[in-house]
Structures are given as C-alpha cells and as structure tokens.
GUTI-871751 format. One record per residue (C-alpha): residue number from 1; chain; x, y, z. Coordinates in steps of 0.5 Angstrom, whole numbers, plus 500, padded with zeros to 3 digits. Example, Ala and Ser with C-alpha at 12.3 -4.5 7.8 and 13.67 -1.06 7.14 Angstrom:
<atoms>
1; A; 525; 491; 516
2; A; 527; 498; 514
</atoms>
This chain:
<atoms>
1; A; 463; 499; 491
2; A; 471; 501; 493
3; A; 475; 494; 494
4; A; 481; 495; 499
5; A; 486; 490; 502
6; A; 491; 490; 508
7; A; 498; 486; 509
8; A; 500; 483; 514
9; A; 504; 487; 520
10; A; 511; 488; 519
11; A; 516; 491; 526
12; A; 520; 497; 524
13; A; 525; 500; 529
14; A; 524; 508; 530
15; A; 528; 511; 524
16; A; 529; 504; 519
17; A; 526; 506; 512
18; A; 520; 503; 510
19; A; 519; 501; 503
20; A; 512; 500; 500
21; A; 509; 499; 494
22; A; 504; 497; 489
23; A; 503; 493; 483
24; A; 498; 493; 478
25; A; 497; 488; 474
26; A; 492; 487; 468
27; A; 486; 487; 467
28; A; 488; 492; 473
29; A; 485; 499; 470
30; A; 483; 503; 476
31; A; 489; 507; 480
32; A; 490; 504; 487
33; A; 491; 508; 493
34; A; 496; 506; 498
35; A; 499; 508; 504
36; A; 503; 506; 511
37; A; 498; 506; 517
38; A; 500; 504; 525
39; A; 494; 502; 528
40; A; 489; 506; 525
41; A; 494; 512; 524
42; A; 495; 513; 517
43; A; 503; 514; 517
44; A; 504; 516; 510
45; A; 500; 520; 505
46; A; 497; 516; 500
47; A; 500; 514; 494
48; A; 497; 512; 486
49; A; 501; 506; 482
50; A; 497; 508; 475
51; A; 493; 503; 471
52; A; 497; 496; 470
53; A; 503; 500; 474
54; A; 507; 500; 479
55; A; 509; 505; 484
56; A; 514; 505; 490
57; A; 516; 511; 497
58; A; 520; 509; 502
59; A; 519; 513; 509
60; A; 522; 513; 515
61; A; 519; 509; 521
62; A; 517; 515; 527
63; A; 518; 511; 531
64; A; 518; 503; 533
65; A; 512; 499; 532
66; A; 508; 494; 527
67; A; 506; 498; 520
68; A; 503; 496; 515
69; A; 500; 497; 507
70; A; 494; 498; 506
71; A; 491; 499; 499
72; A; 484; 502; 496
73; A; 481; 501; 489
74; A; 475; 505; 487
75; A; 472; 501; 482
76; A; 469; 495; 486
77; A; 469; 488; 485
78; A; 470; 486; 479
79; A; 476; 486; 476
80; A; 478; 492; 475
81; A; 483; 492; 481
82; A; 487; 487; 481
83; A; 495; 487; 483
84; A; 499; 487; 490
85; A; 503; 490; 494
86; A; 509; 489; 500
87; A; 511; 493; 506
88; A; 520; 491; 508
89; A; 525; 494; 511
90; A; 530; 499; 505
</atoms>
C-alpha cells in the first residue's frame, strides 16, 4: 500500500523560486518521493529525501498560480513513512 499527503496551496508569481522540501524522520525508513504540482500538472521532477533524511530543490514558478508539495511513500500505513514537508518562496 503506497501513503501519500498533500500540503496546502501556496500562491507564487510567475518566475519567484519555489523551495520545497522534505524531511524524514525515524523510524522513517522508506525514500519519499515529492514533487511540486499546479492542479494536477506535475510542475518539478520528483525528488527522493533518503531513509531518516532530508532533501531540498528549489524551482522557479512558470508562471502565477497556487502550487503545491506532494509526497509519496511506498511502504504504506505503518510506520515506515514518517516526516513532512514544506512549499515557500526562496
């Protein structure tokens, strides 16, 4: 069973650089997949924080809209998923 959360919707203006990142903590021991989306267009590629990791990118906003982060982890509902995340202007 794959485990996936969304944040909430942050406004960027066309060209301001969106920073996005995720943290695991333990026991989390799976890689999370995340990834900046408008809608339901996938905006960045996704990127993997590591087992009780981090990881960060930073994307310049194609144009002015509401984006926002949304992470996947394969390992479904136990604890092996565990962490958050954040979308804010850089």
């Amino acid at each position: 069973m794959d485990k996936e959360v969304s944040s909430k919707t942050v406004y960027f203006s066309k060209g301001e650089t969106i920073q996005y990142e995720w943290q695991n903590v333990s026991p989390g021991i799976q890689h999370i997949a995340f990834a900046v989306y408008n809608g339901t267009t996938k905006i960045t590629p996704f990127v993997y924080a590591p087992a009780n990791g981090n990881e960060s990118e930073t994307y310049p906003a194609p144009h002015s809209g509401y984006y926002f982060l949304y992470a996947l982890c394969q390992g479904g509902g136990d604890n092996q998923c565990e962490g958050g995340g954040r979308i804010s202007p850089f």
